[in-house]
C-alpha positions as CSV (number, residue, x, y, z in Angstrom):
1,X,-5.9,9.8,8.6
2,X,-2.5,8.4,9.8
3,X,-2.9,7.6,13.7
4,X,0.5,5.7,14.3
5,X,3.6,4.8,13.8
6,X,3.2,1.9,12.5
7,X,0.7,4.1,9.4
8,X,4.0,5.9,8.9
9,X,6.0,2.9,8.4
10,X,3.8,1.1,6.2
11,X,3.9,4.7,4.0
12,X,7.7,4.9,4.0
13,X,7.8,1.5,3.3
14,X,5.6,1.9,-0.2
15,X,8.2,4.8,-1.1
16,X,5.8,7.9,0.2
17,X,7.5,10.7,1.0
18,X,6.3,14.1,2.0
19,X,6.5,16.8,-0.2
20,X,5.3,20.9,-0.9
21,X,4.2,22.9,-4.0
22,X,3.1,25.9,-5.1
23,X,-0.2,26.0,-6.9
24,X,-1.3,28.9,-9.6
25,X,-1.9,31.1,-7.2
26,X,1.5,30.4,-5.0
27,X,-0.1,29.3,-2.0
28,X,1.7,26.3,-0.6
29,X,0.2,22.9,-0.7
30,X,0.7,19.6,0.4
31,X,1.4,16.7,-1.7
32,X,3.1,13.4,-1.6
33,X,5.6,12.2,-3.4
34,X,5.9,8.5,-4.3
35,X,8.0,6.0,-5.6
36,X,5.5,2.8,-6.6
37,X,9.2,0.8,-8.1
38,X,9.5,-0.6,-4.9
39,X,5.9,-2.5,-4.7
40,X,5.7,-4.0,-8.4
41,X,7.6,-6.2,-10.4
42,X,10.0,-4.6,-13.2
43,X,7.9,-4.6,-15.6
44,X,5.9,-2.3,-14.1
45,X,8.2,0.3,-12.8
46,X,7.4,3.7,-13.9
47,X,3.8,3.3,-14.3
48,X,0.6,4.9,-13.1
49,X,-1.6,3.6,-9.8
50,X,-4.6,3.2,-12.2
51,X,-2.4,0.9,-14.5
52,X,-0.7,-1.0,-11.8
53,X,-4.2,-1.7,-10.3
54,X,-5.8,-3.2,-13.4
55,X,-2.9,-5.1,-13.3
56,X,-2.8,-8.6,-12.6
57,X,-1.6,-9.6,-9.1
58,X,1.9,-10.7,-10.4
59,X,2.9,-7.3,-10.9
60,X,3.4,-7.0,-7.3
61,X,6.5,-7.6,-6.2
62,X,7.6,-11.3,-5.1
63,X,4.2,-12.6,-6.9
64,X,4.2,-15.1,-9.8
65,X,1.7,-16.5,-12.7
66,X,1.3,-19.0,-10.2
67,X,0.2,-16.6,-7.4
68,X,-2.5,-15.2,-9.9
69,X,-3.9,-18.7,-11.0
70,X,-4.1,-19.1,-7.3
71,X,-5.9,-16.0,-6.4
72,X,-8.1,-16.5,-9.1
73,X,-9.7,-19.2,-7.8
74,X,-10.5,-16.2,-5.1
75,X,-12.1,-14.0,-7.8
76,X,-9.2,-11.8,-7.3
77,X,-7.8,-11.0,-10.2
78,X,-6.0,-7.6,-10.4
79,X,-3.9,-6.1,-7.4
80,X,-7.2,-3.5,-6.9
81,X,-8.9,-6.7,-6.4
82,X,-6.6,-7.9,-4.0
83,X,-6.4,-4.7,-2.0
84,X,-10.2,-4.4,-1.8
85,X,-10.3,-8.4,-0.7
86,X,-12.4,-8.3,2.5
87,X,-10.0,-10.8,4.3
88,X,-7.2,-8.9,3.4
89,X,-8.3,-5.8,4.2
90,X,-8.8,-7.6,8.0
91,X,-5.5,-9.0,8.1
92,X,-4.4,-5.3,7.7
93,X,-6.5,-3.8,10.3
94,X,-5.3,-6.7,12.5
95,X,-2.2,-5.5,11.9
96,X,-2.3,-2.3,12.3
97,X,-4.3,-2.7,15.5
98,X,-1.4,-5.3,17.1
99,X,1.4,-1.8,16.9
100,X,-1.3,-0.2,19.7
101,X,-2.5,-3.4,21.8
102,X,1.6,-3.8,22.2
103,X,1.8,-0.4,23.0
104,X,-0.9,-0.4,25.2
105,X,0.4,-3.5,27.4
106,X,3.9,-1.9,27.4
107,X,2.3,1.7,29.1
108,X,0.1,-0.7,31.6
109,X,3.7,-2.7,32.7
């Protein structure tokens, strides 16, 4: 569940949008909309989440061979690997966390 800002900016940053359709039965449901073109390299533009995460970490945008020899040496070698990494996944919450500690010290000044 997004909790902050800073959730918000990390989704419109990946290219999530919100969106609404209508099911069979034409009751309205949420749904998001997303464009993944901005996150991977060109060669994988226009394909799936499952492809994209079997997909070696060079398909990320800004990531080369290099970075995947690299990571390798970590074990990590798909960008689902890389996501699920344990340290990155900290670094993230670390992040995430900062956007309220700052917020918190602001509201106490």
């Amino acid at each position: 569940m997004l909790q902050s800002g800073a959730d918000h900016d990390i989704l419109r940053a990946a290219g999530f949008s919100p969106g609404r359709r209508h099911d069979r039965n034409d009751e309205r449901q949420s749904f998001v909309s997303l464009n993944l073109d901005n996150l991977v390299d060109k060669a994988y533009r226009g394909k799936g989440i499952s492809e994209i995460l079997a997909a070696p970490p060079s398909a990320l945008l800004g990531l080369s061979p290099n970075h995947d020899e690299a990571l390798a040496a970590l074990k990590i070698k798909s960008v689902g690997d890389l996501g699920k990494w344990q340290h990155a996944v900290n670094a993230q919450a670390l992040v995430t966390l900062a956007h309220a500690e700052v917020a918190e010290t602001a509201a106490d000044a």
